[in-house]
PQR file with spaces between the fields and no chain letter, atoms N, CA, C, O and H, PARSE charges and radii, in Angstrom:
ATOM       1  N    UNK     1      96.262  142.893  139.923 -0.4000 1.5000
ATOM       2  CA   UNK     1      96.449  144.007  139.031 -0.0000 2.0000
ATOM       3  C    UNK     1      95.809  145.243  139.644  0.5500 1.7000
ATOM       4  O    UNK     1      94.952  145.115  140.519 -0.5500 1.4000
ATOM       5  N    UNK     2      96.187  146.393  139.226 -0.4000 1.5000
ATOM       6  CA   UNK     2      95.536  147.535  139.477 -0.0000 2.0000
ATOM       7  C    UNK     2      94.276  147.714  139.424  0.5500 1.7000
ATOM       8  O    UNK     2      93.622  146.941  138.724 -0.5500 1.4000
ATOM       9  H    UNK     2      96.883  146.497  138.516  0.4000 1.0000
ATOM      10  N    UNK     3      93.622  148.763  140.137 -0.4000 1.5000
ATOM      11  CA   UNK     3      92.345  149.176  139.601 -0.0000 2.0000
ATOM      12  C    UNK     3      91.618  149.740  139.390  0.5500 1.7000
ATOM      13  O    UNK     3      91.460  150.388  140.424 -0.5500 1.4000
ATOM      14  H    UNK     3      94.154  149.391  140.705  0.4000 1.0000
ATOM      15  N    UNK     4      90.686  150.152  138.479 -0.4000 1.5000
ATOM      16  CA   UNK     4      90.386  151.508  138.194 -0.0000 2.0000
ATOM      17  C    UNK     4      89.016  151.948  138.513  0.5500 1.7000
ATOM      18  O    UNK     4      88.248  151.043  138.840 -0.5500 1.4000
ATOM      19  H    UNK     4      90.815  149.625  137.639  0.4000 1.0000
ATOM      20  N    UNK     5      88.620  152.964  138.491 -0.4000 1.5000
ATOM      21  CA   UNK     5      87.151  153.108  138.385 -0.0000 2.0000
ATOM      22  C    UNK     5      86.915  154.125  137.553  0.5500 1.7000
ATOM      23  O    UNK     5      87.832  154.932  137.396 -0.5500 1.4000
ATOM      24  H    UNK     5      89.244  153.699  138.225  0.4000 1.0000
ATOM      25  N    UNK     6      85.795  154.302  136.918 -0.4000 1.5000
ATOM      26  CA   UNK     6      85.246  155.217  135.951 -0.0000 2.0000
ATOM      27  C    UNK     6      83.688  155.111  135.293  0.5500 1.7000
ATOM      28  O    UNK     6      82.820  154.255  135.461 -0.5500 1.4000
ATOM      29  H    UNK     6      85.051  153.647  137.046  0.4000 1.0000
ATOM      30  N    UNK     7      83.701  156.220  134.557 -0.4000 1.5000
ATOM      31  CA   UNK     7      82.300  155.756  134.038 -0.0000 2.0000
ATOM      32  C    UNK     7      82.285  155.008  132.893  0.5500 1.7000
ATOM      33  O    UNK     7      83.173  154.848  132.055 -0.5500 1.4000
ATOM      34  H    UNK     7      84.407  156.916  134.421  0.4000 1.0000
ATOM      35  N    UNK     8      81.294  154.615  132.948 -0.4000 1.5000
ATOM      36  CA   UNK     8      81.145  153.374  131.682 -0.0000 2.0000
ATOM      37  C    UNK     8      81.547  153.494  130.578  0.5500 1.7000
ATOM      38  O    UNK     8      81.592  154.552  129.950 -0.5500 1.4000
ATOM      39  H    UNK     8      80.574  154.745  133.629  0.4000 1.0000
ATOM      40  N    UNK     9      81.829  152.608  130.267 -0.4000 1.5000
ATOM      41  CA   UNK     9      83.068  152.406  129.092 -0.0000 2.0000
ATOM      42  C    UNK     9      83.003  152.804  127.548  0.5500 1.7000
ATOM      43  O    UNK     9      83.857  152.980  126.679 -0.5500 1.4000
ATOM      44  H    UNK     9      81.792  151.748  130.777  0.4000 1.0000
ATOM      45  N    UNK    10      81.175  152.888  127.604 -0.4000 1.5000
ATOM      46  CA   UNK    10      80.399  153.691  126.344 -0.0000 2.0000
ATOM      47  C    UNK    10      80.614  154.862  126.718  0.5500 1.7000
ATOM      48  O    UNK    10      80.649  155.602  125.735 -0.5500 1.4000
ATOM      49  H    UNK    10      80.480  152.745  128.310  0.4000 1.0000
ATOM      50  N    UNK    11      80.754  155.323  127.534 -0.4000 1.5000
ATOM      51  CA   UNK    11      80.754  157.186  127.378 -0.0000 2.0000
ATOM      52  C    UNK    11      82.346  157.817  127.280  0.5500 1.7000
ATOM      53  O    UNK    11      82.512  159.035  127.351 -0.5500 1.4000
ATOM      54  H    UNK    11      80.725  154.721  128.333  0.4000 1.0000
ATOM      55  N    UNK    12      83.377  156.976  127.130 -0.4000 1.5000
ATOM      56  CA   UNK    12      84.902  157.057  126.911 -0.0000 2.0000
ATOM      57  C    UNK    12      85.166  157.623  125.434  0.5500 1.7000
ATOM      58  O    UNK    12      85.403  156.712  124.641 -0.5500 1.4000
ATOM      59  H    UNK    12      83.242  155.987  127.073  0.4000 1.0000
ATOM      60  N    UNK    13      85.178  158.600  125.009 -0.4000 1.5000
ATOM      61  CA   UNK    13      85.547  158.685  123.465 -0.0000 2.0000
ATOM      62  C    UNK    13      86.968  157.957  123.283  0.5500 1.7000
ATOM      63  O    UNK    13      87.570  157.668  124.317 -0.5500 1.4000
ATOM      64  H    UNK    13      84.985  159.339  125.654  0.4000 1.0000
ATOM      65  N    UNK    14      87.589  157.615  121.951 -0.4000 1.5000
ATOM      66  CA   UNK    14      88.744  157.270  121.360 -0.0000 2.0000
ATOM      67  C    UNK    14      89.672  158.048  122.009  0.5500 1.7000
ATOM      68  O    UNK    14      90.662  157.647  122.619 -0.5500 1.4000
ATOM      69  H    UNK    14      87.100  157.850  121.111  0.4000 1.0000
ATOM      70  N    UNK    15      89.216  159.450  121.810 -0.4000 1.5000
ATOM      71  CA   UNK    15      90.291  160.812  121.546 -0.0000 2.0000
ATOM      72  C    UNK    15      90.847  160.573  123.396  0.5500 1.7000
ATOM      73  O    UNK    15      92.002  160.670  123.812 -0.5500 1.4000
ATOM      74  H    UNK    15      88.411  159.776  121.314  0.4000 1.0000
ATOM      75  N    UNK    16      89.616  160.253  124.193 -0.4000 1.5000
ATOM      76  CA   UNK    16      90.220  160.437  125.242 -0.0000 2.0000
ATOM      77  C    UNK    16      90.954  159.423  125.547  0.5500 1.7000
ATOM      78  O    UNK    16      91.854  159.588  126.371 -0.5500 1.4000
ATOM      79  H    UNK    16      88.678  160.174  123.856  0.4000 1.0000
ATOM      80  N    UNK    17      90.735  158.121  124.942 -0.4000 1.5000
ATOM      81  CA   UNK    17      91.145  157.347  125.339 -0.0000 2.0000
ATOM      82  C    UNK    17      93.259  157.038  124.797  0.5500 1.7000
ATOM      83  O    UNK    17      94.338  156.649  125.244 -0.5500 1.4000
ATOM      84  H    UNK    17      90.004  157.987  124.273  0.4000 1.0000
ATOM      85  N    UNK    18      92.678  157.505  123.752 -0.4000 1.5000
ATOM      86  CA   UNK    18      94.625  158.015  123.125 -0.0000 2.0000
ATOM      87  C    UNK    18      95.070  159.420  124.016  0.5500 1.7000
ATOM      88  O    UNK    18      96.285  159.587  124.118 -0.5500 1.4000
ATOM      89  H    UNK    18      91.802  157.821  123.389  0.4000 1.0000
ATOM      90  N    UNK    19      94.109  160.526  124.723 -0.4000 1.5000
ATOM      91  CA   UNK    19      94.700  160.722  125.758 -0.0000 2.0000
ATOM      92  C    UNK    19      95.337  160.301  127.098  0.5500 1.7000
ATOM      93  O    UNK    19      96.277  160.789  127.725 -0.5500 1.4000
ATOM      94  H    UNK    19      93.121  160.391  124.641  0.4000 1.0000
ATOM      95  N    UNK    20      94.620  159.356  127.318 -0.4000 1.5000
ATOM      96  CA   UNK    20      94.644  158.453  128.312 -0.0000 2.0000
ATOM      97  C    UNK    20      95.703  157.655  128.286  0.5500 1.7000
ATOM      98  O    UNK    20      96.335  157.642  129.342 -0.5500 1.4000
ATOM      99  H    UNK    20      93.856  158.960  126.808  0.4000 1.0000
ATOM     100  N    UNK    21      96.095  157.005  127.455 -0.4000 1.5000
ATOM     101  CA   UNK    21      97.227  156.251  126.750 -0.0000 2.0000
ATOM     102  C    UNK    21      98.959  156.944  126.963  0.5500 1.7000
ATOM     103  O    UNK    21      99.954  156.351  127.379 -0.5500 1.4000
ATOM     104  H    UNK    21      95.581  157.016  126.597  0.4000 1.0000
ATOM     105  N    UNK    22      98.825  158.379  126.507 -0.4000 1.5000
ATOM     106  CA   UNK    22      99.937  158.996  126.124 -0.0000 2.0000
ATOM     107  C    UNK    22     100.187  159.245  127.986  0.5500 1.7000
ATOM     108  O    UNK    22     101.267  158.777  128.347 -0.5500 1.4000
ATOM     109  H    UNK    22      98.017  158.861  126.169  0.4000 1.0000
ATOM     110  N    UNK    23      99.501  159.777  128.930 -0.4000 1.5000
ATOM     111  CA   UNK    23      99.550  160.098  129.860 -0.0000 2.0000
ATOM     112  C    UNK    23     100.327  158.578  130.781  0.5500 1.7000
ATOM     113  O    UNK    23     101.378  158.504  131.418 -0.5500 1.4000
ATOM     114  H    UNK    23      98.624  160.157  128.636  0.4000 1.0000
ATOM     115  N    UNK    24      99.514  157.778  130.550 -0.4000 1.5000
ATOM     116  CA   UNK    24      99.948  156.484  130.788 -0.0000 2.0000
ATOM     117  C    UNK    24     101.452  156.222  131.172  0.5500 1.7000
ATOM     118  O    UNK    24     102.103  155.955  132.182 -0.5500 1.4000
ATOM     119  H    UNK    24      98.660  157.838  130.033  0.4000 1.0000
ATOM     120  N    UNK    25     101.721  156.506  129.425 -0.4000 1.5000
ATOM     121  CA   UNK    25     102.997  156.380  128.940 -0.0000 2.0000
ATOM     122  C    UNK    25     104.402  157.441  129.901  0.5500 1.7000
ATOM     123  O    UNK    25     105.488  157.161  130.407 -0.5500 1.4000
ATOM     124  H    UNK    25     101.192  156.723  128.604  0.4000 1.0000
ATOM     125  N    UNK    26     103.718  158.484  129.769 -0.4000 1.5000
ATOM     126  CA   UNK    26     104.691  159.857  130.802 -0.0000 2.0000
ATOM     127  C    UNK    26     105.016  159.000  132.185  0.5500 1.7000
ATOM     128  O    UNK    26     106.115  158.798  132.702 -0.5500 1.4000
ATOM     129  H    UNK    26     102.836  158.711  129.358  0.4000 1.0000
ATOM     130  N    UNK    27     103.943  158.641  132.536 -0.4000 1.5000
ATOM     131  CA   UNK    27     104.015  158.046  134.297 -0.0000 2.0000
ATOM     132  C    UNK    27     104.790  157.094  134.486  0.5500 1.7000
ATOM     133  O    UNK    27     105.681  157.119  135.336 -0.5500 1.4000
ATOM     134  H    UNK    27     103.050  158.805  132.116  0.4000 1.0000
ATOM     135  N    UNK    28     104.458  155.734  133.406 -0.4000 1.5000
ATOM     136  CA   UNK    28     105.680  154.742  132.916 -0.0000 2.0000
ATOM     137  C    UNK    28     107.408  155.486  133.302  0.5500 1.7000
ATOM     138  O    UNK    28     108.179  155.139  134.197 -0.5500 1.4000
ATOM     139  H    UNK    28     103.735  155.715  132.715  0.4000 1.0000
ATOM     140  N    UNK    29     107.571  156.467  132.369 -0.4000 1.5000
ATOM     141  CA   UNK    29     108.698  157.302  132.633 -0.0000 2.0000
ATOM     142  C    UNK    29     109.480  157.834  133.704  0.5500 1.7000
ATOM     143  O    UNK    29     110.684  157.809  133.957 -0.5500 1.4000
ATOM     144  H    UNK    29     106.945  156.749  131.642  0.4000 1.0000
ATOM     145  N    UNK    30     108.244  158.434  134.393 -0.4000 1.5000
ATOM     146  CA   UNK    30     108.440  159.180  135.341 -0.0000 2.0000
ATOM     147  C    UNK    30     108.296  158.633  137.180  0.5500 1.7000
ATOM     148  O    UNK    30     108.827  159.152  138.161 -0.5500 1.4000
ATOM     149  H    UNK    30     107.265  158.454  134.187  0.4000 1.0000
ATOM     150  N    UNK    31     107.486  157.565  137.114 -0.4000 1.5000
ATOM     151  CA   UNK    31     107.210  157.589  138.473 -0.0000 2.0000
ATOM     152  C    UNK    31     108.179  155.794  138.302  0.5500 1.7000
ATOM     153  O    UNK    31     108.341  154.840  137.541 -0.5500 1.4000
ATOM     154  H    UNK    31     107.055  157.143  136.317  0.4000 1.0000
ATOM     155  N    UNK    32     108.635  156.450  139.901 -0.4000 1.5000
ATOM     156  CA   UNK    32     109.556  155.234  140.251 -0.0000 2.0000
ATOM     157  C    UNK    32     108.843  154.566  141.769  0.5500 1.7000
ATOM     158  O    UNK    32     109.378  153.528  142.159 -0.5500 1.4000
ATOM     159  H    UNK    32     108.504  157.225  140.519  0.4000 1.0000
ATOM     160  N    UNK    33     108.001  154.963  142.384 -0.4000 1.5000
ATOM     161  CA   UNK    33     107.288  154.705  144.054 -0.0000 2.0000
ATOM     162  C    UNK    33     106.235  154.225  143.352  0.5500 1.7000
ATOM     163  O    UNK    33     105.717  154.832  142.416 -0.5500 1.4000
ATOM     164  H    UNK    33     107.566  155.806  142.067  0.4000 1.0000
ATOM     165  N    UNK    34     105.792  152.862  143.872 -0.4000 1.5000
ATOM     166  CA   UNK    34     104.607  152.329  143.883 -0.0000 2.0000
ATOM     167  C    UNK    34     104.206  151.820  145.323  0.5500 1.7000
ATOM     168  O    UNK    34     105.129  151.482  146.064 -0.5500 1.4000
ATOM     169  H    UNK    34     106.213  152.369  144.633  0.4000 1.0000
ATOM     170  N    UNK    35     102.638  151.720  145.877 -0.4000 1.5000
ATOM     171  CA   UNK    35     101.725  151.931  144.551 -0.0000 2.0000
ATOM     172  C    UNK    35     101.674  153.116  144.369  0.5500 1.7000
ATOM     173  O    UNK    35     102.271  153.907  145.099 -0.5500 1.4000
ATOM     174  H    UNK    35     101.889  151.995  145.275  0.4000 1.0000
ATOM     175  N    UNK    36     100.715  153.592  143.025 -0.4000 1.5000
ATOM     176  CA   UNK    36     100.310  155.233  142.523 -0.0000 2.0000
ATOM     177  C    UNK    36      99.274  155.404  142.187  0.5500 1.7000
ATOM     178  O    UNK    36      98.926  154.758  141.198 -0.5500 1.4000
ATOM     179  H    UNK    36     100.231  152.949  142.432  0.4000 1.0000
ATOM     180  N    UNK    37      98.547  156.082  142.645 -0.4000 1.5000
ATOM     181  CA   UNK    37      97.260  156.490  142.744 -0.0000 2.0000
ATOM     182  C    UNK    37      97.119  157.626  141.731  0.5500 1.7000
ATOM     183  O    UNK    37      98.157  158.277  141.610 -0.5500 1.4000
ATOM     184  H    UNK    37      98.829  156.607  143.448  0.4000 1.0000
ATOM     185  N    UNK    38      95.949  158.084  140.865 -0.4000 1.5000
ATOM     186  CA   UNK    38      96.163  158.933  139.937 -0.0000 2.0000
ATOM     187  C    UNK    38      94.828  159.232  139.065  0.5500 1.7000
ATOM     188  O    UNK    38      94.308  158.235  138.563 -0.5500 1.4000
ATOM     189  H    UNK    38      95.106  157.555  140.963  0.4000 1.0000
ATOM     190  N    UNK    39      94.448  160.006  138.916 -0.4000 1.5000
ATOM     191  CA   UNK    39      93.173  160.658  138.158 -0.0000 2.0000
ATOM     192  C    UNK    39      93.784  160.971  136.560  0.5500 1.7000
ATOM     193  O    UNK    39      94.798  161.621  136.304 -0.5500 1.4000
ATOM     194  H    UNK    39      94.871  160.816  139.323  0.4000 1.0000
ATOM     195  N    UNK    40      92.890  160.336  135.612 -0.4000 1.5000
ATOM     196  CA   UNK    40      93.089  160.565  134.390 -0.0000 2.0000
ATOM     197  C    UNK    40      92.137  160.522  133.734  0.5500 1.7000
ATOM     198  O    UNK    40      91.531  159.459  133.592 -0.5500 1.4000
ATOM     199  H    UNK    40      92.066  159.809  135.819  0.4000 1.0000
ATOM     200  N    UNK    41      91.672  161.861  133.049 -0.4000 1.5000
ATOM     201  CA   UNK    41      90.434  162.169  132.694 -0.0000 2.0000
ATOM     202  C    UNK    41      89.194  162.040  133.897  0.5500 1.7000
ATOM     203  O    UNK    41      89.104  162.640  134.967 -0.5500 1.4000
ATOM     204  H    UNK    41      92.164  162.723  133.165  0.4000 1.0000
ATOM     205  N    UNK    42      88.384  161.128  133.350 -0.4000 1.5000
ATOM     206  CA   UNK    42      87.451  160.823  134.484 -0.0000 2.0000
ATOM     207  C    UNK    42      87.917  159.075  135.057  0.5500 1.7000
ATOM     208  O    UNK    42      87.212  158.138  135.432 -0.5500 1.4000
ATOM     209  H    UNK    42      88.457  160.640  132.480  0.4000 1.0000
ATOM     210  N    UNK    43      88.651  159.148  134.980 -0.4000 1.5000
ATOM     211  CA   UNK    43      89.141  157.761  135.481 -0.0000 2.0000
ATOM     212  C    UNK    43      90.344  157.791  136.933  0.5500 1.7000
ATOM     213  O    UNK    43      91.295  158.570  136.863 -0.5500 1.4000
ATOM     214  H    UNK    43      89.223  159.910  134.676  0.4000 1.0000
ATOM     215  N    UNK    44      90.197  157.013  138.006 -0.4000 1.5000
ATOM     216  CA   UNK    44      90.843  156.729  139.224 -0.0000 2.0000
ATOM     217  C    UNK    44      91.572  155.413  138.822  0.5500 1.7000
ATOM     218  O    UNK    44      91.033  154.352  138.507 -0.5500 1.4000
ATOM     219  H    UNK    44      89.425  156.380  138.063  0.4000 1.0000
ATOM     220  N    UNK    45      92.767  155.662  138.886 -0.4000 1.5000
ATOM     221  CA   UNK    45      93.672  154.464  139.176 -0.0000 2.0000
ATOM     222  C    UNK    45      94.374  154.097  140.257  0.5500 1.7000
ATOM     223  O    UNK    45      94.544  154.951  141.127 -0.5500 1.4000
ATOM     224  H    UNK    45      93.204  156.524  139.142  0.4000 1.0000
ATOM     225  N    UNK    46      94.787  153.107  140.392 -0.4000 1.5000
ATOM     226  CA   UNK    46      95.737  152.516  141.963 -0.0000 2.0000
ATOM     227  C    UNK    46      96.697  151.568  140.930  0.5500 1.7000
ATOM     228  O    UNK    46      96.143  150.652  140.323 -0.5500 1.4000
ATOM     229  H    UNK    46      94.649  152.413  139.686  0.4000 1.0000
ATOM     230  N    UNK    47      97.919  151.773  140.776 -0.4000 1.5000
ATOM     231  CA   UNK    47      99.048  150.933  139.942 -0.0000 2.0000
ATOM     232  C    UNK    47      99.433  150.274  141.315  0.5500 1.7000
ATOM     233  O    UNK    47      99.532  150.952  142.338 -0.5500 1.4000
ATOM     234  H    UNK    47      98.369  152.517  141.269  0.4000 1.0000
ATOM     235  N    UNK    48      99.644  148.924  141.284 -0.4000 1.5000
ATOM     236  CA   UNK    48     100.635  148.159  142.470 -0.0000 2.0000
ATOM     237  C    UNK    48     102.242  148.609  141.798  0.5500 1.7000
ATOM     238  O    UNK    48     103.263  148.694  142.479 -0.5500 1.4000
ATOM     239  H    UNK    48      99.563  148.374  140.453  0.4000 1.0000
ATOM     240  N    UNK    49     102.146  148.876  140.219 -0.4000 1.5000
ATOM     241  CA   UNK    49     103.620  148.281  139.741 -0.0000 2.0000
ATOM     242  C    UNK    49     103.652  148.742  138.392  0.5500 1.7000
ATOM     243  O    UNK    49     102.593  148.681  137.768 -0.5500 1.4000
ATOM     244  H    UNK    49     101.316  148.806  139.666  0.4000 1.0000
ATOM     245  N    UNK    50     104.917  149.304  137.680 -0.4000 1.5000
ATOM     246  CA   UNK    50     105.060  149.559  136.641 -0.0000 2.0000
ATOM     247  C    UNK    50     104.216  148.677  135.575  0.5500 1.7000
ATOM     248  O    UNK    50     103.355  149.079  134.792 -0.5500 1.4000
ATOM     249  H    UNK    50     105.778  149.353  138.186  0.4000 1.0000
ATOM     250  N    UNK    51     104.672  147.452  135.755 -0.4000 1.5000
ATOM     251  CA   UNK    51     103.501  146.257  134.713 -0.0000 2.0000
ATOM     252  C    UNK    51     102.625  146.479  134.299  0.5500 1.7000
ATOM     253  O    UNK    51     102.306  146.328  133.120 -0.5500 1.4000
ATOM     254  H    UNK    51     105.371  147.126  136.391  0.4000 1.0000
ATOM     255  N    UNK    52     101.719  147.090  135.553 -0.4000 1.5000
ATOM     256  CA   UNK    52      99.952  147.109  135.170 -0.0000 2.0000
ATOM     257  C    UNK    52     100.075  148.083  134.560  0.5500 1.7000
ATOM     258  O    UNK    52      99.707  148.037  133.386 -0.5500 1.4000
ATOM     259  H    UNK    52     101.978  147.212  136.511  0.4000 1.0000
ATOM     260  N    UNK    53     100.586  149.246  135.044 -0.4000 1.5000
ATOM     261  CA   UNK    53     100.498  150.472  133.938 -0.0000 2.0000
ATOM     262  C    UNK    53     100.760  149.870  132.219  0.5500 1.7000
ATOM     263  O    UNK    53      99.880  150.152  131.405 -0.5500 1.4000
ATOM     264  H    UNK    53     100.885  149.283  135.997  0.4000 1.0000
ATOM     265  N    UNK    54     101.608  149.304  131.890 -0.4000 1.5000
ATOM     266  CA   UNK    54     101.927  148.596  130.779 -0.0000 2.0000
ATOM     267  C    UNK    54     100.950  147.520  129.973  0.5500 1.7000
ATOM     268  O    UNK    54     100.865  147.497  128.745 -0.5500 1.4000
ATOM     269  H    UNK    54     102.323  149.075  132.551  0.4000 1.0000
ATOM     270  N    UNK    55     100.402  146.850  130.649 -0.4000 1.5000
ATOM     271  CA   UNK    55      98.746  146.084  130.700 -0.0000 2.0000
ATOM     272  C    UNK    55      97.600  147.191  130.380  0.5500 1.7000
ATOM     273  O    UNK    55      96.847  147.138  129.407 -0.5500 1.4000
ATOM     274  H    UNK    55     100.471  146.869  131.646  0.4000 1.0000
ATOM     275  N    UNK    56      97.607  148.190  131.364 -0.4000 1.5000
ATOM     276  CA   UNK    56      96.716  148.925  130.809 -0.0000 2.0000
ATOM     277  C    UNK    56      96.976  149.974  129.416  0.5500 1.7000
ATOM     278  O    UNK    56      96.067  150.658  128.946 -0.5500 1.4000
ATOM     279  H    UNK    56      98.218  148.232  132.154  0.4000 1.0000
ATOM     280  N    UNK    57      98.187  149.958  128.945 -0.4000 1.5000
ATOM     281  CA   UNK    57      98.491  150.815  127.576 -0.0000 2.0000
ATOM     282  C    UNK    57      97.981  149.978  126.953  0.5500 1.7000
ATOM     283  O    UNK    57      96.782  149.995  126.674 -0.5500 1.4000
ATOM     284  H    UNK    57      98.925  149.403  129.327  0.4000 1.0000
ATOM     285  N    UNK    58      99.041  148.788  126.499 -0.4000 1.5000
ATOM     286  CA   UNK    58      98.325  147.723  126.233 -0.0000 2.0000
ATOM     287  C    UNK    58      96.604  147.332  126.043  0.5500 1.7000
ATOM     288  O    UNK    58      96.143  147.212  124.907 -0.5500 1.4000
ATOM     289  H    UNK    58     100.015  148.774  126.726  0.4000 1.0000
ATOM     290  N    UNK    59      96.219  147.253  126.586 -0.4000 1.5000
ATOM     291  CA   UNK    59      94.927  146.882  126.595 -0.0000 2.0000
ATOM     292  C    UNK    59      94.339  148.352  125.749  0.5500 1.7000
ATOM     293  O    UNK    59      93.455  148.305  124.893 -0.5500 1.4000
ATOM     294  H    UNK    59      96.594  147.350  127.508  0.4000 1.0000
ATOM     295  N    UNK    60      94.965  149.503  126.151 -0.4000 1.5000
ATOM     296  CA   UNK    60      94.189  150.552  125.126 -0.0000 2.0000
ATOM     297  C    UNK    60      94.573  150.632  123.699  0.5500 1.7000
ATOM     298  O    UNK    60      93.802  151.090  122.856 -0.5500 1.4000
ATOM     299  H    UNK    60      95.683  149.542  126.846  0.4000 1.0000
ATOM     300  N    UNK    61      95.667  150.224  123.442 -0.4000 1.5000
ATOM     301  CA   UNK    61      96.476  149.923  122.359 -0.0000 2.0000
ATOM     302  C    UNK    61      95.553  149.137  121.435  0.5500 1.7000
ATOM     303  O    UNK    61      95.183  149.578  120.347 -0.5500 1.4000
ATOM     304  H    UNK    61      96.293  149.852  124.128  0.4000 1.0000
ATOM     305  N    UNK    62      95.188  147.905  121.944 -0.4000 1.5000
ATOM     306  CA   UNK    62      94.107  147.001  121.303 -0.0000 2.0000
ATOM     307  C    UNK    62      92.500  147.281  121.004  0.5500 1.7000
ATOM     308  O    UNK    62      91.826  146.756  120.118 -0.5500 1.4000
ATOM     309  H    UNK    62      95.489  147.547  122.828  0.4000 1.0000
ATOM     310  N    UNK    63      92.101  148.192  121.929 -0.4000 1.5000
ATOM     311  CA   UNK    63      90.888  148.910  121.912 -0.0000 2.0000
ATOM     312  C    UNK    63      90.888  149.850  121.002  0.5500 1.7000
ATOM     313  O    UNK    63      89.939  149.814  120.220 -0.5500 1.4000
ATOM     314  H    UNK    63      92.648  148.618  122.649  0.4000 1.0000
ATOM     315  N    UNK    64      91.742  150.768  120.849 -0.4000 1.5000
ATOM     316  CA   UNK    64      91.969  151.559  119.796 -0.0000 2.0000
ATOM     317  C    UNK    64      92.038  151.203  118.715  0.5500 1.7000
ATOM     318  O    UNK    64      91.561  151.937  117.850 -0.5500 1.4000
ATOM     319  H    UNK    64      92.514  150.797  121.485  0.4000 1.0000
ATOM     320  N    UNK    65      92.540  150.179  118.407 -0.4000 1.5000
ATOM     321  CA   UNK    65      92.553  149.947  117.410 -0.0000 2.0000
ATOM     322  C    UNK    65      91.148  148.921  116.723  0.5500 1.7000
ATOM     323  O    UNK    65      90.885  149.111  115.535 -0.5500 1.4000
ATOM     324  H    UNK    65      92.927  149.583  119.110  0.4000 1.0000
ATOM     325  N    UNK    66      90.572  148.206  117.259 -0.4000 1.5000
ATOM     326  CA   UNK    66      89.888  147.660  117.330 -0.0000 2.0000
ATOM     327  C    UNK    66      88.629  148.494  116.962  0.5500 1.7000
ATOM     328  O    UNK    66      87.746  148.107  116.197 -0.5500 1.4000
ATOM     329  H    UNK    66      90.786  148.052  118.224  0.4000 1.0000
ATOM     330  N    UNK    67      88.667  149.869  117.705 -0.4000 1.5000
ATOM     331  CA   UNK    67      87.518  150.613  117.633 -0.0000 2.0000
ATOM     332  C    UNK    67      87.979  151.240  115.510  0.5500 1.7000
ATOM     333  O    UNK    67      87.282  151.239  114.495 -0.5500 1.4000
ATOM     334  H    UNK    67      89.384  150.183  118.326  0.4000 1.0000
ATOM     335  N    UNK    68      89.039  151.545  115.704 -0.4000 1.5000
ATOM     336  CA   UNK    68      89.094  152.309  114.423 -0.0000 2.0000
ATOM     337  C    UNK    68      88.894  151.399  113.081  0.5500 1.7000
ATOM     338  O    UNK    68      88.500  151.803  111.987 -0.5500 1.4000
ATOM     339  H    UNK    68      89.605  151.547  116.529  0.4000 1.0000
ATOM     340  N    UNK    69      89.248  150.134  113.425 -0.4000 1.5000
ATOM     341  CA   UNK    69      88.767  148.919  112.261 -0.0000 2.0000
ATOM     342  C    UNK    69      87.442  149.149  112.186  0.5500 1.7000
ATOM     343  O    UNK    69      87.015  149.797  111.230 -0.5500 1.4000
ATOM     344  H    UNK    69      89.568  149.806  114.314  0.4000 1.0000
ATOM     345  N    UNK    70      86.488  148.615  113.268 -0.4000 1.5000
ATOM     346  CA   UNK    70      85.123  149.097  113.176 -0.0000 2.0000
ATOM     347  C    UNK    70      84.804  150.065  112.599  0.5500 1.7000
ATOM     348  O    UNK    70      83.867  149.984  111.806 -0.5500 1.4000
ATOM     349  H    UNK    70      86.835  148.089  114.044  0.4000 1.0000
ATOM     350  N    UNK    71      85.457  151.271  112.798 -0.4000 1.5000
ATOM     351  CA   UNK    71      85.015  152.593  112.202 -0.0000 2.0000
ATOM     352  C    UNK    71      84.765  152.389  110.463  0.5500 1.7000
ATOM     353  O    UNK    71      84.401  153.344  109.776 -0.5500 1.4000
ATOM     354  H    UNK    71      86.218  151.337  113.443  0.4000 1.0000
């Protein structure tokens, strides 16, 4: 799978992280050449493949929500 780097996962607000998400989503759309390398917010990604991008919505999809139950 892809991989990312960033800062720790406590200092990520929601807001950015549903930014993070929607941006996600555009690239899904838009980019057809892998791999893709890409800065979002404070986060570095390397996609091998449309998938992981999809894994990683995914996975924010569940965090998000997860965080707002808590809330």
């Amino acid at each position: 799978m892809g991989s990312a780097s960033k800062a720790s996962d406590e200092n990520v607000a929601p807001d950015d992280l549903r930014a993070i998400q929607l941006q996600l989503g555009t690239l899904v759309q838009m980019t057809k050449d892998y791999p893709l390398e890409c800065s979002l917010g404070t986060c570095d990604f390397l996609f091998e493949s449309r998938d992981e991008i999809q894994v990683l919505i995914e996975s924010l999809t569940e965090e998000l929500s997860e965080s707002s139950d808590a809330a």
